[in-house]
N, C-alpha and C positions, 0 to 999 in steps of 0.2 A: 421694659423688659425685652431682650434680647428674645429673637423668634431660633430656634436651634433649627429651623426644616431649610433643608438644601435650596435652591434655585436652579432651576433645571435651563437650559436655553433650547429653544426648539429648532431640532435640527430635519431635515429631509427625510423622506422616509430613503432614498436612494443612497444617501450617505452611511447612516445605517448601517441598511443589509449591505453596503461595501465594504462597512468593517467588519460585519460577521463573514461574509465571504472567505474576506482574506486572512482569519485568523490560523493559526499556526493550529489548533486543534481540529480544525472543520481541515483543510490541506492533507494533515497526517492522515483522517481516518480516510477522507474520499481515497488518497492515496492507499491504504491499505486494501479497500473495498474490491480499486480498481486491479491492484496486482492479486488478488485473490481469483479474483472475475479471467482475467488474462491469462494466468497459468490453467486453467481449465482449459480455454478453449483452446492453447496453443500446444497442451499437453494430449487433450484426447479425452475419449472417456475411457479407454484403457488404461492409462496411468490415474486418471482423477477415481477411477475405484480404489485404487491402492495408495490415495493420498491420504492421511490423515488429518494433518493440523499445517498453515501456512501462518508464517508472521516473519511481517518486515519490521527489521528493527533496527535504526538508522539506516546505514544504506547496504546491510547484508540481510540474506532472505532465507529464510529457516525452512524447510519442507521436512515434513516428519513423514515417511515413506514406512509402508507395514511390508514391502517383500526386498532383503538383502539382496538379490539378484538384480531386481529393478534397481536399485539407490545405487550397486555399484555400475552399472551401464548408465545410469543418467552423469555416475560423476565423471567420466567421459567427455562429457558437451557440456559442462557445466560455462564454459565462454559463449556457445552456442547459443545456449537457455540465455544466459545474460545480456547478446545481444538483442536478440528477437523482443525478450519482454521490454528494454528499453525502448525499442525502436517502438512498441506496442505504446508503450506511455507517451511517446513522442518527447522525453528527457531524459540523463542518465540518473535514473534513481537506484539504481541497484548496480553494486562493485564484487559483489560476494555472494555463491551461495554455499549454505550447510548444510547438506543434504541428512537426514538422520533416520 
């Protein structure tokens, strides 16, 4: 009788958590985490009161803004904003924002 249970081969524990490191899920969220974290501190807490919801979504970055005055003076520097928070990640993850 044939055993149906898999055969495992024992691997590293280092090897491993190198593949969970580098998965493309754990990447995206640290990445969202960190541009969430970023646009605070480089915003202020002046603007972070009046921010509402932030999400990167491929490589443009959504800011849902609750005062129309503010969201149209930011969309001004919206090249600004873009460079600084790249320069923050230390890679160009962001091409666009929407400001809303």
């Amino acid at each position: 009788m044939n055993s149906s249970k898999r055969k495992f081969e024992p691997q590293s524990i280092r090897k491993v958590l190198g593949e969970i490191v580098q998965s493309k899920a754990l990447i995206t969220g640290i990445t969202n985490a960190r541009v969430n974290e970023i646009w605070f501190e480089l915003m202020g807490t002046n603007i972070a009161n009046y921010t509402e919801k932030i999400a990167l979504k491929g490589n443009t970055l959504f800011v849902s803004l609750n005062n129309a005055a503010l969201r149209d003076e930011l969309s001004y520097g919206k090249e600004k904003i873009i460079q600084m928070m790249n320069e923050q990640l230390g890679k160009t993850v962001i091409e666009k924002i929407v400001l809303r």
